[in-house]
VEXDREN-2710 file (C-alpha; in Angstrom, 1 decimal):
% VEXDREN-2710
k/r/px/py/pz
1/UNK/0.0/0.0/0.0
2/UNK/2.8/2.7/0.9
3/UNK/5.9/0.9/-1.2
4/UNK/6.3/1.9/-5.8
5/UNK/4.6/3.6/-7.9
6/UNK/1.7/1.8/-8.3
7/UNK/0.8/1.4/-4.9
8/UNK/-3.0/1.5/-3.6
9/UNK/-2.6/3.9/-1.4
10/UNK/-5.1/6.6/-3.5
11/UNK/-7.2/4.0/-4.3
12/UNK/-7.6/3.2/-0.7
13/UNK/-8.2/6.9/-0.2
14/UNK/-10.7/7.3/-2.7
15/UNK/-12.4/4.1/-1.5
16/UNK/-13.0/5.6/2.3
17/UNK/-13.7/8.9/1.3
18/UNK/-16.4/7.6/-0.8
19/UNK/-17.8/5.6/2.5
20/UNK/-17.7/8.8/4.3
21/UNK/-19.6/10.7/2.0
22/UNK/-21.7/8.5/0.6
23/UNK/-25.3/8.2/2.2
24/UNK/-26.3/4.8/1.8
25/UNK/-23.9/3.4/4.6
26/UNK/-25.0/3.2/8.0
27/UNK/-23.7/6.2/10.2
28/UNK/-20.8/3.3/11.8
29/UNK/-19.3/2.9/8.7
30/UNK/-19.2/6.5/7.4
31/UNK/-17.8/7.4/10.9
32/UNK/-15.0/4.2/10.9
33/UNK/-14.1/5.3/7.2
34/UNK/-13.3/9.0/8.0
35/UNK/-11.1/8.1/10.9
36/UNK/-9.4/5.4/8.8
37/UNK/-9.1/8.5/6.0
38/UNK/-7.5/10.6/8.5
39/UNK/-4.9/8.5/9.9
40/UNK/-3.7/7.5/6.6
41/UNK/-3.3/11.4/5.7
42/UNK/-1.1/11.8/8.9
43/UNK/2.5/12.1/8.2
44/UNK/3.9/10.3/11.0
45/UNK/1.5/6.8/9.9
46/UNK/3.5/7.3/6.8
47/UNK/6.6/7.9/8.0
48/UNK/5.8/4.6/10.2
49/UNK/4.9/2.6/7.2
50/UNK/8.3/4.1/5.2
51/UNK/10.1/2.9/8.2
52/UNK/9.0/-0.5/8.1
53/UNK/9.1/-0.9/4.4
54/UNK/12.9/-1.8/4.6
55/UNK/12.7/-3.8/7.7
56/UNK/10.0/-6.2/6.4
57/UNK/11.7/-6.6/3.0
58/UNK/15.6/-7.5/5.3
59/UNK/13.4/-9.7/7.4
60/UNK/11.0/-11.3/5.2
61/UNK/13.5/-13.7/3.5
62/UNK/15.3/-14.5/6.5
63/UNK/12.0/-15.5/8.0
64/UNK/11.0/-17.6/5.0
65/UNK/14.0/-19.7/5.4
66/UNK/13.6/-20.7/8.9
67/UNK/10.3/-21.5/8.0
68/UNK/11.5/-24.0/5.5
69/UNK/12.4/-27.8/5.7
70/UNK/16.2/-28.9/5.9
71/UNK/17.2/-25.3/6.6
72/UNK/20.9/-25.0/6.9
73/UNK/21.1/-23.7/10.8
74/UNK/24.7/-21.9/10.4
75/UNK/23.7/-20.1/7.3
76/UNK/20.5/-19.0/9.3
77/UNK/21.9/-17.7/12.1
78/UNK/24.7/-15.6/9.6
79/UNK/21.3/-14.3/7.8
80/UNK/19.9/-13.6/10.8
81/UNK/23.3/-11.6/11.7
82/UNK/22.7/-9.8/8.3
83/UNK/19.1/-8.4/9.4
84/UNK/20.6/-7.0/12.8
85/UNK/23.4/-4.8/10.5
86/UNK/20.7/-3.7/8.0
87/UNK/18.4/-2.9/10.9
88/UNK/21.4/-1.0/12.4
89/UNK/22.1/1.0/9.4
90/UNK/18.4/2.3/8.8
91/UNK/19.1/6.2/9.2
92/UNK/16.2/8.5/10.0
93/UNK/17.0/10.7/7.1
94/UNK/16.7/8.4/4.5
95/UNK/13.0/7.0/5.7
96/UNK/12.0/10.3/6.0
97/UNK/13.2/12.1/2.4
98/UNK/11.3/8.4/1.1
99/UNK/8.3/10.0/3.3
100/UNK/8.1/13.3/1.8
101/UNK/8.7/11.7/-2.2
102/UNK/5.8/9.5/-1.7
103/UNK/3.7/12.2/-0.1
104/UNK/4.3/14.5/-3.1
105/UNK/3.7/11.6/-5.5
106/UNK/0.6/10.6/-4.0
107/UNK/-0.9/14.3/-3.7
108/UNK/-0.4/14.3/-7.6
109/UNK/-2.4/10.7/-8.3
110/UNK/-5.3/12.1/-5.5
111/UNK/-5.1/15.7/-7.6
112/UNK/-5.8/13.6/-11.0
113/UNK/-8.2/11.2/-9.5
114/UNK/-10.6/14.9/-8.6
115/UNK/-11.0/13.8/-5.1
116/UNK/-12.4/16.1/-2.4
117/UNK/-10.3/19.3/-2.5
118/UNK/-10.3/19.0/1.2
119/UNK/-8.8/16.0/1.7
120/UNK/-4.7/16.8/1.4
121/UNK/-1.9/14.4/2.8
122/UNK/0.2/16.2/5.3
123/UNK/4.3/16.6/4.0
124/UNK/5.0/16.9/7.5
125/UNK/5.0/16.9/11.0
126/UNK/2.7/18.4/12.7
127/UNK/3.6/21.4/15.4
128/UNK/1.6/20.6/19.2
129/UNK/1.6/23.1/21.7
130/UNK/4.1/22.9/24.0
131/UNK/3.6/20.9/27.4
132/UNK/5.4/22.0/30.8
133/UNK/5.3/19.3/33.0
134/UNK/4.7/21.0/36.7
135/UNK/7.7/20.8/39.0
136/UNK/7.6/20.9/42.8
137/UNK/10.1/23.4/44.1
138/UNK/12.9/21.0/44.8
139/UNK/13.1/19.5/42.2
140/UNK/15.8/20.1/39.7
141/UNK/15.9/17.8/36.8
142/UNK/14.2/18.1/32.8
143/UNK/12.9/15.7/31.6
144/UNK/10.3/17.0/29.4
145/UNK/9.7/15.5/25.8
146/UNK/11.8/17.4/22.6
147/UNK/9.9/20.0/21.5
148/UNK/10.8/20.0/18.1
149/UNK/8.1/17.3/16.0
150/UNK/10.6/15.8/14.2
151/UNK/13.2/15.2/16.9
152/UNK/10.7/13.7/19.0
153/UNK/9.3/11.2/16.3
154/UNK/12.9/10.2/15.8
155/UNK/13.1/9.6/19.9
156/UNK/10.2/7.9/20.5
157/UNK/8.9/6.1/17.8
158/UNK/12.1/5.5/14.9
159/UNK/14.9/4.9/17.3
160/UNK/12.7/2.9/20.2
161/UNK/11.4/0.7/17.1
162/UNK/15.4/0.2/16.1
163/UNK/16.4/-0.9/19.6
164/UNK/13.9/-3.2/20.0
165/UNK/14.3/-5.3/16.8
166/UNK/18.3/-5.3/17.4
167/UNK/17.7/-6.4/20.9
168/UNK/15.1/-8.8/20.3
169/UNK/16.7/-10.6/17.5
170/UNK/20.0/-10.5/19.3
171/UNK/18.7/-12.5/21.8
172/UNK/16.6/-15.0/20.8
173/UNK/19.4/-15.8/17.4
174/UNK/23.1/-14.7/18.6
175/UNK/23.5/-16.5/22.1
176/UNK/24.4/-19.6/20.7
177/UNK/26.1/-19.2/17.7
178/UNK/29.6/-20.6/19.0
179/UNK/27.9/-23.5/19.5
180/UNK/25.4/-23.9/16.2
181/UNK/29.5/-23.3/14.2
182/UNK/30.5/-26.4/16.4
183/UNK/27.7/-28.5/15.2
184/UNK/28.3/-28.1/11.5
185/UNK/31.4/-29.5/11.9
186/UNK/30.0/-33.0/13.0
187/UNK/27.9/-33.0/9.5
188/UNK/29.4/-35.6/6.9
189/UNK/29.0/-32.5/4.4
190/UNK/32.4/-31.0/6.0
191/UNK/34.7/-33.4/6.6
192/UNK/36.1/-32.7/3.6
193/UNK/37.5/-29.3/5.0
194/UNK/38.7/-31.1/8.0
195/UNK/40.7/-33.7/6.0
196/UNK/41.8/-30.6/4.5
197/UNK/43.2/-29.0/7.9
198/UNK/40.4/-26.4/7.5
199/UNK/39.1/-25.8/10.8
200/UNK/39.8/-23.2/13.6
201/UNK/41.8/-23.8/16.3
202/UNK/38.7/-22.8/18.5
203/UNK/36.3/-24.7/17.0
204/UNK/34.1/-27.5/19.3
205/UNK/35.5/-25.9/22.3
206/UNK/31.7/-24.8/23.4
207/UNK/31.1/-28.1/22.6
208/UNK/33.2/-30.0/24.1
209/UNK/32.3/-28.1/27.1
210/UNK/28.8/-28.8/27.3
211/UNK/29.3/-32.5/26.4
212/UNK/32.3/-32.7/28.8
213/UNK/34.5/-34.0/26.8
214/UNK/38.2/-33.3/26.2
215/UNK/38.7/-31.2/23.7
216/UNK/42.0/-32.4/22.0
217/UNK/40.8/-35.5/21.8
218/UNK/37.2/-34.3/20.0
219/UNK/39.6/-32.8/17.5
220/UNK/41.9/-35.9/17.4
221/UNK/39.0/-38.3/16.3
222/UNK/37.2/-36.0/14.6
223/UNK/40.3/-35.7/12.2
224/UNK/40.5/-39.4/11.9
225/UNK/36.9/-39.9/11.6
226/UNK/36.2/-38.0/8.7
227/UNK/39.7/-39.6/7.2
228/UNK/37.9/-42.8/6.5
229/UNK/34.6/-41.8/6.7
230/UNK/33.9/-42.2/2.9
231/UNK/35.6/-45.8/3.2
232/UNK/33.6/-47.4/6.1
233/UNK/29.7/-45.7/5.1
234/UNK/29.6/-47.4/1.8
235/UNK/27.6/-50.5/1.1
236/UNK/29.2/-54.1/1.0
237/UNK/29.8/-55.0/-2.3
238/UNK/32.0/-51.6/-3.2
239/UNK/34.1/-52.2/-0.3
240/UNK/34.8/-55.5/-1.1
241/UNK/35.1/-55.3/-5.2
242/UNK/38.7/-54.1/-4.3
243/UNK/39.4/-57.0/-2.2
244/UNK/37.9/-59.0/-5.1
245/UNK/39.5/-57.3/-7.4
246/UNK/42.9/-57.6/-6.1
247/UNK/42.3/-61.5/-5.4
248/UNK/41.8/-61.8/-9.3
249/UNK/44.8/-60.0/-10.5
250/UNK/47.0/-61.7/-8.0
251/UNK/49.1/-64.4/-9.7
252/UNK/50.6/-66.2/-7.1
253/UNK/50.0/-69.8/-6.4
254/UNK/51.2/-70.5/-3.7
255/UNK/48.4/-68.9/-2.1
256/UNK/45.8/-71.7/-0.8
257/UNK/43.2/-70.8/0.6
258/UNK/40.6/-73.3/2.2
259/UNK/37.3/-73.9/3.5
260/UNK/39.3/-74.6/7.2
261/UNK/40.8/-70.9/6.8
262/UNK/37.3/-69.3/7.7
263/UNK/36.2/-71.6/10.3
264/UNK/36.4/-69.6/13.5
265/UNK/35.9/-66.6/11.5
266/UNK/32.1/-65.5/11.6
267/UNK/30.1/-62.0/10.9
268/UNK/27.4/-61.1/14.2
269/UNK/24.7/-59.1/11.6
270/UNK/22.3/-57.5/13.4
271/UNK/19.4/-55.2/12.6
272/UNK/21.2/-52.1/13.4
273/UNK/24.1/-52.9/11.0
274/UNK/21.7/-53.5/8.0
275/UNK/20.2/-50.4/8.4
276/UNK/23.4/-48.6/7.8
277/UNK/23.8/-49.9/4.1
278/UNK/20.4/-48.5/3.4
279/UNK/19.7/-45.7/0.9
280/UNK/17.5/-44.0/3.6
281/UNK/17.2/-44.1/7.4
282/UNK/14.4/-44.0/9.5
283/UNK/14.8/-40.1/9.5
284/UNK/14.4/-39.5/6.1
285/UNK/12.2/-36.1/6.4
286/UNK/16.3/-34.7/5.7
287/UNK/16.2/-34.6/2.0
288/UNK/18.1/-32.7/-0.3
289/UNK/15.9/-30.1/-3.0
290/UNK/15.7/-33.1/-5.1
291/UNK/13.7/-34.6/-2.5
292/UNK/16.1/-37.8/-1.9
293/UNK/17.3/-38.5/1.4
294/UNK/21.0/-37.9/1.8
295/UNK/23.7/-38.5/4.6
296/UNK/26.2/-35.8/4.0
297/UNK/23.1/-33.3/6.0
298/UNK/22.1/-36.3/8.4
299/UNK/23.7/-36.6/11.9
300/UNK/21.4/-39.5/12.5
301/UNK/22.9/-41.5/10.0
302/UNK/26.3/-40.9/11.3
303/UNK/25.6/-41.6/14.9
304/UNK/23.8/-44.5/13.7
305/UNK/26.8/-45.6/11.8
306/UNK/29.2/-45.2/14.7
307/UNK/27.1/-47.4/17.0
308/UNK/26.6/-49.8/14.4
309/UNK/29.8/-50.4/13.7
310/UNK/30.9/-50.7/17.8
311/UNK/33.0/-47.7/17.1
312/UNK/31.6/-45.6/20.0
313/UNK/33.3/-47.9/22.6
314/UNK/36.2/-46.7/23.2
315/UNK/37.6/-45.8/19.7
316/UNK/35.3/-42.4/19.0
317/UNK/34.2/-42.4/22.6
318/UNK/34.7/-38.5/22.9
319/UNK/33.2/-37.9/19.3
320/UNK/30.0/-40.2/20.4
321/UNK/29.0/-38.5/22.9
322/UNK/29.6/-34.9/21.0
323/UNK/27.4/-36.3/18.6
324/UNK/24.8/-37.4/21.6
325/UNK/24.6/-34.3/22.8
326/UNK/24.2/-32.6/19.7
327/UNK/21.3/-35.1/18.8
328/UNK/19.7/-34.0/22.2
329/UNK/19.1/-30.4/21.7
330/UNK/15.5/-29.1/19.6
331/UNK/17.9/-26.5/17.6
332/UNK/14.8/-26.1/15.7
333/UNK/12.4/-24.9/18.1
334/UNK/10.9/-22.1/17.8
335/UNK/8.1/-19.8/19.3
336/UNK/6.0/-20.2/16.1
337/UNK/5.4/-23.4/17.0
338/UNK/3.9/-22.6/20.4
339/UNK/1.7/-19.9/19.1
340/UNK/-0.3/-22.3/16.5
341/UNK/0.0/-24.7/18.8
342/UNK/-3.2/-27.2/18.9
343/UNK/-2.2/-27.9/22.8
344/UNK/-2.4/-24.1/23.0
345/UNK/-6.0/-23.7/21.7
346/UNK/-7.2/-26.8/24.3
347/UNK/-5.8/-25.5/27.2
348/UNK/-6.9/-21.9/26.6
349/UNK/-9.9/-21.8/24.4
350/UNK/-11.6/-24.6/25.1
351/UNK/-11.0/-25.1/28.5
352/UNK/-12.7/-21.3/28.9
353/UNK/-15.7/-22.8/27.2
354/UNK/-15.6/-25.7/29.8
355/UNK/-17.4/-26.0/33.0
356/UNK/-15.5/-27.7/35.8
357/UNK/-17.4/-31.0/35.9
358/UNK/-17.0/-31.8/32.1
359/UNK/-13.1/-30.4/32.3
360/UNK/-12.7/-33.3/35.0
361/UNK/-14.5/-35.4/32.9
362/UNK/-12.4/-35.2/29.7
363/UNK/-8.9/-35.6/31.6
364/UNK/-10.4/-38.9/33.7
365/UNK/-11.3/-39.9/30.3
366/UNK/-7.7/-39.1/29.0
367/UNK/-5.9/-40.5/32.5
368/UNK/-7.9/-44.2/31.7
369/UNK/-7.7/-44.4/28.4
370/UNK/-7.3/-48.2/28.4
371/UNK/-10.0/-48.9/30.3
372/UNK/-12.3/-46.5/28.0
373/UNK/-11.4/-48.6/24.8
374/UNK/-12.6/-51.4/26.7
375/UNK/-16.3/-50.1/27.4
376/UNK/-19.2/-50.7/24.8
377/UNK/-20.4/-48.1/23.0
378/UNK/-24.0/-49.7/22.6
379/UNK/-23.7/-49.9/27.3
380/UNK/-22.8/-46.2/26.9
381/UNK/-25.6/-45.2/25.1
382/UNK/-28.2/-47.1/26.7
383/UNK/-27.0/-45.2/29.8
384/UNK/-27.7/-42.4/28.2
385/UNK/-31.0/-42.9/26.6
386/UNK/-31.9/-43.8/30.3
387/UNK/-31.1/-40.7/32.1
388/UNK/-33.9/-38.9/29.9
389/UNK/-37.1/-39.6/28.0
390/UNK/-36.3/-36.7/25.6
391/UNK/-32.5/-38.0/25.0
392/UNK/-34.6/-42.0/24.6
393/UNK/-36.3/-40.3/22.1
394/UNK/-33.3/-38.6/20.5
395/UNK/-31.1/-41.4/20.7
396/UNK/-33.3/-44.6/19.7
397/UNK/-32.6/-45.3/15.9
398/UNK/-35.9/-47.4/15.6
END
């Protein structure tokens, strides 16, 4: 409505000021559409709206990605990083020279439209009479309000709005970025960096420290983890069509081998270990934009892969239990979440529309659930019927 050239912002105008001088609408509505006609005229609701523009279209992205599904959580929180400079770098001057362009513009589309010569959009802030606040006679201090219109718009309303968006996002987002920077580093998708020797010689300390374990040795298996990662998460036949491979090529023979070789050696297959070898996991809601479930973004897998393979205990010990703790924490919760919440709606809504006795009802009813999917339906109902003629009426299909 208030952002380009073709904004509805005069057709809004003309639509209200229609309403408010039209006589067919009920007295409500012509009195709702002036005051709605005169707010929108006001500079400073403009100025408002001029200052929000940029803020919505900084945010708006950044809130459409942590809406989405297999968000990357580091990249997030760096975009989130990037709405708190913009934010910080929104200067009064600039919303308000966009206030008085799109003032000017829009008294030009209302002065071709032939609207009401009366109505005018103001260019700027209005001048209030002065207030002096009364003082008792020992009291020494000012603190009376700016006098000037403009200085006290860009006091109360522009740089109160700034604060609280850089505080709010600050803390909700920033306070655990060390550790979110740590996390990424346990994701298959990396380890080619730390084969490469690319990683910070503070990284996984936060971690470390909340999974108490020692950091040297995080890094240590770490490093050798993803050094033969690639080798020990593919399937059975490609690691063994080397070995195969090898066997055929090999040209000495004076290498017997026998059936009495492989007696005492045997292979303990469980269900856990097949599921490794897998093209998905049980978790595979991580997908890629292709839609196909893939490893290199899924922790799961990996932690999966390390138990399977009896390689928490002890040889990635410290790295196991990183990865526990990681696995632990809802990194993805968020307040959104609570607010559509259906839990929400039954504890607050409907349990105001609730009288006592039915409220106790519905949670004994909840609390013995097992015994309520043993009861008859047909013995509830006839205990219905009978409580009232009316409800034996209601109630009786024949």
């Amino acid at each position: 409505m208030f952002d380009g050239n073709d904004c509805l912002y005069p057709i809004v105008i003309n639509a209200l000021d229609f309403v408010a001088t039209s006589k067919t609408f009920d007295p409500k509505s012509i009195s709702e559409a002036n005051s709605l006609k005169e707010k929108l005229c006001q500079f400073n609701i403009i100025v408002t709206a001029h200052l929000f523009l940029p803020i919505f279209k900084s945010i708006g992205p950044t809130s459409t990605y942590l809406q989405s599904k297999n968000l990357d959580i580091l990249n997030a929180f760096l975009m989130v990083d990037k709405c708190i400079a913009d934010i910080s770098n929104l200067k009064f001057e600039n919303v308000l020279k966009s206030s008085k362009d799109f003032v000017l513009k829009m008294n030009n589309s209302l002065h071709k439209i032939a609207l009401n010569k009366e109505i005018f959009i103001e260019n700027d802030f209005p001048k209030n009479r002065r207030r002096i606040k009364k003082l008792m006679f020992d009291e020494v201090c000012d603190d009376e309000a700016p006098t000037d219109p403009k200085q006290k718009f860009r006091v109360e309303v522009f740089q109160c709005i700034i604060d609280q968006l850089r505080t709010s996002l600050t803390e909700r987002f920033t306070n655990n970025k060390s550790l979110v920077a740590d996390m990424q580093y346990l994701l298959p998708k990396h380890y080619n960096d730390i084969r490469n020797k690319l990683i910070p010689k503070s990284a996984l300390q936060k971690l470390s420290l909340l999974s108490s374990v020692d950091h040297s040795k995080l890094i240590d298996e770490l490093e050798h983890f993803a050094g033969i990662y690639d080798k020990i998460s593919k399937p059975l036949y490609k690691k063994t069509v080397d070995i195969y491979d090898e066997n055929t090529n090999n040209d000495d023979d004076n290498l017997i081998v026998t059936d009495m070789d492989y007696e005492d050696f045997s292979l303990d297959w469980d269900d856990t270990h097949l599921s490794v070898t897998e093209s998905e996991c049980e978790h595979s809601f991580i997908r890629d934009e292709k839609g196909i479930h893939t490893r290199e973004n899924c922790l799961i897998c990996v932690f999966n892969l390390l138990h399977s393979l009896y390689l928490h205990m002890p040889t990635y010990s410290n790295l196991y239990a990183a990865m526990e703790y990681v696995l632990t924490l809802s990194v993805t919760q968020v307040n959104c979440e609570r607010v559509f919440s259906k839990l929400k709606i039954i504890k607050n809504r409907l349990r105001a529309s609730l009288s006592n006795d039915r409220l106790d009802a519905f949670l004994l009813m909840s609390v013995e659930k097992e015994i309520l999917n043993d009861l008859n339906f047909e013995d509830i109902l006839d205990i219905i019927k009978n409580s009232s003629h009316i409800l034996s009426k209601l109630l009786s299909f024949t």
